[in-house]
C-alpha positions in Angstrom: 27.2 -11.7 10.9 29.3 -13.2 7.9 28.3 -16.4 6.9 24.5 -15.6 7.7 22.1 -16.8 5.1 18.5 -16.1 5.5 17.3 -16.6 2.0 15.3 -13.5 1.8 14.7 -14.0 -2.2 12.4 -11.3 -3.9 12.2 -9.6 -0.5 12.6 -5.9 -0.6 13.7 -3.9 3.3 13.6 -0.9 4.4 16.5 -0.1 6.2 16.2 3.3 8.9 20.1 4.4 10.0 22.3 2.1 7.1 24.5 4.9 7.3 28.3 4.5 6.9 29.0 3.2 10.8 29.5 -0.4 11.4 25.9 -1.6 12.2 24.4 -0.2 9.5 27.0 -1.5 7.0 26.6 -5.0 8.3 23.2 -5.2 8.2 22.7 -4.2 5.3 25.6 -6.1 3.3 23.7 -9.2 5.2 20.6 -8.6 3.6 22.2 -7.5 0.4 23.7 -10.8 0.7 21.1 -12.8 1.2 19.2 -12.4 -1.7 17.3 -9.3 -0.2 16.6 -6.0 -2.0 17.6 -3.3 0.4 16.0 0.6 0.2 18.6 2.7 2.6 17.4 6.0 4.6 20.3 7.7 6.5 21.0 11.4 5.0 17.1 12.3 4.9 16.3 11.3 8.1 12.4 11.5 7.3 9.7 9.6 8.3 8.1 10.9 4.7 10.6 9.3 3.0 10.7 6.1 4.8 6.7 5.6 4.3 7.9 6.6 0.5 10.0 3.7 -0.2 7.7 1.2 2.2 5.6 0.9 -0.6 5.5 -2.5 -1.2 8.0 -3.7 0.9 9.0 -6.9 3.2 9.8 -5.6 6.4 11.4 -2.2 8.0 14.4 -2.3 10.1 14.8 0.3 12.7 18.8 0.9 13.2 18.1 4.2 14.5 16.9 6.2 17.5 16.5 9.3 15.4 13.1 11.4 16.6 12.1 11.1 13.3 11.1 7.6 13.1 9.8 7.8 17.0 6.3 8.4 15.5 5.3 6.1 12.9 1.8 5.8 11.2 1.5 2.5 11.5 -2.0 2.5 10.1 -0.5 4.4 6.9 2.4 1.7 6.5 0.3 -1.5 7.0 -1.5 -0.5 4.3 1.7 0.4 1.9 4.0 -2.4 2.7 3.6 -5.9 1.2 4.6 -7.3 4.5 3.9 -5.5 7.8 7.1 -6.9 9.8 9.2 -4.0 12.3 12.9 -4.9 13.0 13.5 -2.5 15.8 16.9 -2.9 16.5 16.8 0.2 19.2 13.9 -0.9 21.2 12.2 2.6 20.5 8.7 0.9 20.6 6.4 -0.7 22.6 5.3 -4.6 20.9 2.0 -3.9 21.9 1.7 -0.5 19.9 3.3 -1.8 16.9 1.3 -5.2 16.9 -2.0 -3.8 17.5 -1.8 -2.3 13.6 -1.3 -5.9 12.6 2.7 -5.8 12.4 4.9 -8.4 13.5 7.0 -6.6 16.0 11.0 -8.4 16.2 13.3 -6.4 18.5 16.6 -7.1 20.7 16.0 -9.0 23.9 12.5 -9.3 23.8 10.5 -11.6 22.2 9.1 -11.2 18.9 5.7 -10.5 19.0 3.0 -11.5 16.5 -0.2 -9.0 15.2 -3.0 -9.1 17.7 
């Protein structure tokens, strides 16, 4: 990932599982690095917290498989987040599910898939 610019500016991420393994490091040192502001969960491991520190932000990235984050209001975090964008690096949730609340769903090995 070094190297990787993606001139992310103001823009402010939720990152699910940035916890101290590689992965989560990465990721968010890339963001970091490209001009993103970047809002961590990994100790909590709470879906109240994540919805908590969506408010007003640019996208969430799912690093995690965790239970807790398997159930997302959708509906609740459209209508928090500046930008309703899902990075679902775990493939945890169906496009169609996650689009059909207006997010822009991007995951690994499938293509990204735009709000209905």
């Amino acid at each position: 990932m070094s190297g990787v610019q993606l001139g992310l500016g103001d823009r402010t991420v939720v990152v699910a599982g940035a916890g101290g393994d590689g992965i989560g490091t990465g990721v968010s040192s890339m963001l970091v690095h490209s001009g993103a502001t970047v809002l961590g969960l990994d100790v909590d491991r709470d879906a109240l917290a994540l919805t908590e520190r969506a408010i007003g932000a640019d996208g969430l990235v799912l690093l995690t498989e965790w239970n807790e984050f398997r159930n997302l209001d959708f509906a609740k975090l459209k209508t928090l987040m500046r930008q309703p964008l899902l990075v679902d690096l775990r493939n945890i949730y169906e496009p169609s599910r996650v689009t059909s609340f207006g997010f822009r769903h991007v995951s690994v090995g499938r293509p990204s898939k735009d709000p209905n």
